[in-house]
C-alpha positions as CSV (number, residue, x, y, z in Angstrom):
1,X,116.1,121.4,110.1
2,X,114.7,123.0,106.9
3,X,118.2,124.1,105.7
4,X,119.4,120.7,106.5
5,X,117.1,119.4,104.5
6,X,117.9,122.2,101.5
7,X,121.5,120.7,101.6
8,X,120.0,117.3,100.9
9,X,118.3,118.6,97.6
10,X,121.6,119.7,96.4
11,X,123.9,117.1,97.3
12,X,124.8,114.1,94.9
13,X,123.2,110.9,95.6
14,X,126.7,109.5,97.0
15,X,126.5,112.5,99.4
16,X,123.2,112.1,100.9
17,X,124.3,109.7,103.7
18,X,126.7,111.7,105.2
19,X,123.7,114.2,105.4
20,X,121.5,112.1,106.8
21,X,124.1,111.5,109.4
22,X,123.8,115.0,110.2
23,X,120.2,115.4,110.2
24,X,119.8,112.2,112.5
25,X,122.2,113.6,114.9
26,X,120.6,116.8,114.8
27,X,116.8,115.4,115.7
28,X,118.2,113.2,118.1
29,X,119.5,116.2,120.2
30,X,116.0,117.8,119.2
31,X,114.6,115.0,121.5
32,X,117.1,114.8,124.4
33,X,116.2,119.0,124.8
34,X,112.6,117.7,125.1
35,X,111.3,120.1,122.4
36,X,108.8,117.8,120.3
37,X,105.8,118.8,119.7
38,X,104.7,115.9,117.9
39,X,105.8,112.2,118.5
40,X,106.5,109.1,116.3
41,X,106.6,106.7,118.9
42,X,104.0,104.6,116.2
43,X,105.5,105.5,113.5
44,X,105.7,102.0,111.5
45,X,101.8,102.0,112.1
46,X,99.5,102.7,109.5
47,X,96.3,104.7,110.0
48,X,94.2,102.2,109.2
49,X,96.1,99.6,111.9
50,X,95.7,102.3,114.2
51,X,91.9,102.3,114.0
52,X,91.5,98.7,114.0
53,X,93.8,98.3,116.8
54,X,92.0,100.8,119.1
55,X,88.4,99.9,118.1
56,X,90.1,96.3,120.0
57,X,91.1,98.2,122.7
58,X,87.9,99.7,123.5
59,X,85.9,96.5,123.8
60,X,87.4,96.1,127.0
61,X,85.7,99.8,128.3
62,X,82.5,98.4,127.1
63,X,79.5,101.5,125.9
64,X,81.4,103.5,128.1
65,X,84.3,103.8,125.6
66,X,82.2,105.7,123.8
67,X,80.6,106.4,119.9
68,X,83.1,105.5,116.9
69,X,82.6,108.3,114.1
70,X,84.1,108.5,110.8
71,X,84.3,111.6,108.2
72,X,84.8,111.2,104.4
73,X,84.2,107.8,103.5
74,X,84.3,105.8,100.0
75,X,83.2,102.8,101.7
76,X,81.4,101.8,104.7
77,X,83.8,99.0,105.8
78,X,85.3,100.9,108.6
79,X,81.7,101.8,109.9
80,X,80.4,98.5,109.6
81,X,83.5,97.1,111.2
82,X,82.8,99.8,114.4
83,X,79.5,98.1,114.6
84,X,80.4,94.6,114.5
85,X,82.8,95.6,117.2
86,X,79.9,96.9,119.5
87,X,80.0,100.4,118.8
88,X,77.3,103.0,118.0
89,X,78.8,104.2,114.8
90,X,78.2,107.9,113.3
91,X,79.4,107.5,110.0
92,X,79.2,111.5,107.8
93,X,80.0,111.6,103.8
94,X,78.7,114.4,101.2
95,X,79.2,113.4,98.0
96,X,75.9,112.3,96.7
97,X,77.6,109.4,95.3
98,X,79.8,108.1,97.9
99,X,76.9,108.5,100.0
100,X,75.0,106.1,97.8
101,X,77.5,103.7,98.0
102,X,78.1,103.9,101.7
103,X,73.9,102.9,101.8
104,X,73.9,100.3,99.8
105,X,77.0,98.7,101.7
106,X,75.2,99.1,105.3
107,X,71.9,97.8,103.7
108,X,73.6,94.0,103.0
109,X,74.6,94.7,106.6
110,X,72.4,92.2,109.3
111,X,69.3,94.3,110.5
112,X,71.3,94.5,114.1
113,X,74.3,96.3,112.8
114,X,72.4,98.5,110.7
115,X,70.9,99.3,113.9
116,X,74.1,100.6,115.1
117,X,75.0,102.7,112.0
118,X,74.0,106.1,111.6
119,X,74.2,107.9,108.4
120,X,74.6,111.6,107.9
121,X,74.6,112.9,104.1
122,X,75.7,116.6,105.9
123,X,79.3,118.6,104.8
124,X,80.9,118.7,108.6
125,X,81.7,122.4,108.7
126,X,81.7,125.4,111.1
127,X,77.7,125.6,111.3
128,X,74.9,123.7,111.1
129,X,71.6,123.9,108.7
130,X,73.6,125.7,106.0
131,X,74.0,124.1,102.7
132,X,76.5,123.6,100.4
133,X,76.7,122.7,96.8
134,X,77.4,119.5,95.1
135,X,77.8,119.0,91.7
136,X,76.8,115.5,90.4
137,X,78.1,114.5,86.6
138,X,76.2,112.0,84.5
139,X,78.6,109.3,85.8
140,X,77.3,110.0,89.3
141,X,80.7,111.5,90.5
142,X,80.0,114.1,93.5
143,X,83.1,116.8,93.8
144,X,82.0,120.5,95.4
145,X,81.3,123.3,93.5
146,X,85.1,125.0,93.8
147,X,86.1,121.4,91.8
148,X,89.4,120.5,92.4
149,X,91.4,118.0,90.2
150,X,93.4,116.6,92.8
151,X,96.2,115.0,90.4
152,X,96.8,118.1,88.7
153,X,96.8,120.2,92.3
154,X,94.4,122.7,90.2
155,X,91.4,124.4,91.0
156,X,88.6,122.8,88.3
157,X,86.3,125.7,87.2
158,X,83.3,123.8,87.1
159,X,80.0,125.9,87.5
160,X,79.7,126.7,83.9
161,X,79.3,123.1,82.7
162,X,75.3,122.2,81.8
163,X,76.3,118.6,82.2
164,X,76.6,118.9,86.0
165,X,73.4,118.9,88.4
166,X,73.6,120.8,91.5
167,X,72.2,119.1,94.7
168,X,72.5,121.1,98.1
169,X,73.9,119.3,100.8
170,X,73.1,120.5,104.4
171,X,76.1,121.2,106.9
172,X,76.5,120.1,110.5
173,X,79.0,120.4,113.2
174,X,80.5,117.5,114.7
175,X,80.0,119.2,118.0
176,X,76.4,118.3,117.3
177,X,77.3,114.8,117.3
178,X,80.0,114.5,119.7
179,X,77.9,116.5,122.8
180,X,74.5,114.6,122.7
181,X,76.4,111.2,122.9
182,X,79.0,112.6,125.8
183,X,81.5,111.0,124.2
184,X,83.5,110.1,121.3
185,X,85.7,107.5,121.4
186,X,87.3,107.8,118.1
187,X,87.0,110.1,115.0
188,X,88.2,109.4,112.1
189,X,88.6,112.2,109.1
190,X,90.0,112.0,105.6
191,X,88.1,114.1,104.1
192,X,90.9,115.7,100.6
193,X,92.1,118.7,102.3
194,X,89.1,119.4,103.8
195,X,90.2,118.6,107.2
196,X,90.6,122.2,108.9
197,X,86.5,122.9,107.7
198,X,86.1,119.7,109.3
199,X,87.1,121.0,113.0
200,X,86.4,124.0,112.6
201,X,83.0,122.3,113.7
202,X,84.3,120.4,116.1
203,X,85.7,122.9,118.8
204,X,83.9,122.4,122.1
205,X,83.9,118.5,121.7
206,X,88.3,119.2,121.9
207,X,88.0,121.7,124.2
208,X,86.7,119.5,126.9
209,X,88.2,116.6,125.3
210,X,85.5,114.6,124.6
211,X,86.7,112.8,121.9
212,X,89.7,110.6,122.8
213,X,91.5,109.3,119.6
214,X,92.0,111.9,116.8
215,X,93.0,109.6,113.3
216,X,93.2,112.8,110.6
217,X,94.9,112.8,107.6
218,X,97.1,115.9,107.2
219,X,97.9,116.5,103.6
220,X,99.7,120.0,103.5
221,X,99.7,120.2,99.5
222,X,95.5,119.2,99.6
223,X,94.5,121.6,102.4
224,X,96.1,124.7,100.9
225,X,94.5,123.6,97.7
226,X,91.0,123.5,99.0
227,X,91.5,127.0,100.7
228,X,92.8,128.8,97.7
229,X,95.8,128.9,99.7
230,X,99.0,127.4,97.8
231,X,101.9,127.0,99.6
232,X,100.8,128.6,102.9
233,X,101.2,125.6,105.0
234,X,97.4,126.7,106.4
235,X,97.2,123.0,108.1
236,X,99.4,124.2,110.5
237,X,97.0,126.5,112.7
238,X,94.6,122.5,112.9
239,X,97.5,120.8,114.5
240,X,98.0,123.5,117.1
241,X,94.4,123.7,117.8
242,X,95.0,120.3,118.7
243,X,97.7,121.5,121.0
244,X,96.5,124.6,122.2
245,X,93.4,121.8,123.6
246,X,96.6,119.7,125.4
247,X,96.1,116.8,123.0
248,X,99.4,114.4,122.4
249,X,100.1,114.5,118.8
250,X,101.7,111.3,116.9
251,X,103.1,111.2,113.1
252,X,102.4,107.9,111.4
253,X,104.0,107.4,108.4
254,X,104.9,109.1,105.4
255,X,102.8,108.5,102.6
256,X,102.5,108.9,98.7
257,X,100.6,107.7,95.3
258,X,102.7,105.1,93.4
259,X,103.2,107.9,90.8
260,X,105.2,109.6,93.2
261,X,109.0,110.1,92.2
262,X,111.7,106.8,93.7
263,X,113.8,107.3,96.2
264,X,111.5,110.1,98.0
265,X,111.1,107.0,101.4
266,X,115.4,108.2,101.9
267,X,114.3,111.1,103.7
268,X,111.1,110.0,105.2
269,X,112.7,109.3,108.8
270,X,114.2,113.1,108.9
271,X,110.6,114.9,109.5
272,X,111.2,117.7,111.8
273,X,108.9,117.5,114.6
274,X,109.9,120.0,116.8
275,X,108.6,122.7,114.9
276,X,104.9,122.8,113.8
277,X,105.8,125.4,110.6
278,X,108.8,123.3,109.8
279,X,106.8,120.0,109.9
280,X,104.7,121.0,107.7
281,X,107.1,122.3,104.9
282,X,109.3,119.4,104.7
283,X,106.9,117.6,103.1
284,X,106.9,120.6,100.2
285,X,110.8,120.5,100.5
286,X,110.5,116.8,100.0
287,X,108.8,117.8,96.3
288,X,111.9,120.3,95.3
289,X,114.2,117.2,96.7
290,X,112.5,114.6,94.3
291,X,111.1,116.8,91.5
292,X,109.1,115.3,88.5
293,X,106.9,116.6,85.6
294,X,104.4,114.9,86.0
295,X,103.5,114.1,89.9
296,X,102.2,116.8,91.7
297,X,100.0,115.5,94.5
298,X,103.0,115.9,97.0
299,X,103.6,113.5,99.7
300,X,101.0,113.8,103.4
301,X,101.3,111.1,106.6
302,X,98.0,110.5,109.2
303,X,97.8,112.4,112.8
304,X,97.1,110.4,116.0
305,X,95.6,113.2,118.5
306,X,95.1,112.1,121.7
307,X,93.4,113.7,124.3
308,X,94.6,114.0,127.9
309,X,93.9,111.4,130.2
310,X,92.8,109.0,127.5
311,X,94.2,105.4,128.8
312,X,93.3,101.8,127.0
313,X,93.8,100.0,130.7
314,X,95.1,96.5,129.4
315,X,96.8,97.2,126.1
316,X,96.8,94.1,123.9
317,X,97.5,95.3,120.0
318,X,100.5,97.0,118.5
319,X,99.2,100.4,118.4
320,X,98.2,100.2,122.3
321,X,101.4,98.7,123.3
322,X,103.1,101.2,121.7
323,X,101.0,103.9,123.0
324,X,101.4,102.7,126.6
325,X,105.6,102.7,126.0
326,X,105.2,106.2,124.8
327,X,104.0,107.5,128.1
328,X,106.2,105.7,130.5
């Protein structure tokens, strides 16, 4: 797949059908030899229908679906949205400011929701009761101390500037979350690239698949950035943990900012998902296919993990229709 999609970045524009000819044919016999290792059963399905959609389908099991979690947050309408659907909602953000904001939005929330709503300023990470820094700028704007200016895809050196305070934020594991409550019912994580820190925290909870529905962003050019790790494809080795614990993968769609180069959705169907490495280097191939001066953020999708066994009984929304067809 990867040198198919080479050819694509050289052909003429007139050319590129007969290509994508080839590289249809080509993943069609992929699935017929039964060698996917992700799906994209849902793949019209954004991540955002996806969690709406199951937090519907979980109604049904009742407290016994489960707590509803959600890592990296701007706002708290997801959370709150958890709660007004009946769950007990574990809500984790950083950023002193984001955190803020998430408080204040719960607060106008009715005194029984907020009931449901836990808050947690902690950085998910490996361990739990270390801290790590946060800088806060006059404007309020919390970014960690290895600053990175996500446009640009640079490293921000940011230590040095007076203007910034420094407020330690504890870490936790999710683990610590996940095991006292049994179970989770769905995690949610978009967190800039800071996914694979995110899980590493979160290991025993997959291992004996306590959490049933996975929604992660995976954003190969972000998590390299926030290792240090250009072009290393590092998200790779968080995806086959994800395996390795015999959870069913599921690539929603492509997506980009509106800055991002036209024309880049004509090769958006031809994700090679047979091949973990592969996967995740089409969407840098799909930056030398569309090149531009000024847009580097590169181009990420969301992953649906989903653990083994996990059934929604009566499915009644898109995303659990099309779940339930997946596995027939």
């Amino acid at each position: 797949m990867a040198t198919f999609c080479v050819l694509v970045m050289m052909y003429a524009e007139e050319e590129r059908e007969v290509l994508h000819i080839m590289l249809e044919t080509h993943q069609e016999k992929q699935k017929a030899l039964g060698l996917l290792v992700l799906r994209d059963d849902i793949l019209e399905i954004s991540a955002d229908q996806v969690f709406q959609d199951l937090l519907q389908e979980g109604i049904s099991k009742g407290q016994s679906a489960g707590i509803v979690m959600e890592v990296g947050m701007h706002r708290a309408t997801q959370c709150i949205n958890a709660a007004k659907a009946g769950y007990e909602v574990h809500c984790v953000e950083p950023s002193p400011n984001s955190f803020q904001r998430v408080e204040k939005d719960v607060a106008k929330s009715s005194a029984d929701l907020q009931q449901r709503i836990h808050l947690y300023q902690v950085a998910a990470g490996s361990t739990s009761e270390e801290v790590v820094p946060f800088l806060v700028s006059p404007q309020g704007k919390g970014v960690q101390e290895e600053g990175h200016d996500l446009w640009a895809m640079a490293e921000q050196q940011l230590h040095n500037d007076t203007s910034l305070q420094v407020i330690q934020v504890p870490t936790m594991r999710l683990d610590d979350i996940v095991l006292p409550n049994l179970q989770a019912y769905i995690l949610k994580v978009d967190t800039h690239g800071f996914e694979p820190t995110v899980f590493s925290g979160l290991t025993e909870s997959l291992e004996q698949h306590k959490v049933q529905y996975v929604l992660t962003e995976f954003w190969p050019r972000g998590i390299d950035l926030s290792a240090g790790k250009p072009n290393e494809c590092i998200g790779v080795e968080m995806l086959e943990d994800f395996l390795l614990s015999n959870y069913t993968l599921y690539a929603l769609p492509v997506l980009a900012d509106p800055g991002a180069p036209r024309g880049w959705q004509s090769l958006a169907a031809y994700r090679p998902l047979y091949d973990l490495q592969e996967y995740c280097e089409w969407y840098f191939q799909l930056e030398y296919a569309f090149p531009s001066n000024h847009y580097r953020m590169g181009y990420w999708s969301n992953i649906l993990a989903v653990a083994p066994g996990a059934t929604l009984p009566s499915p009644r929304t898109k995303t659990g229709k099309a779940l339930a067809e997946a596995n027939l």
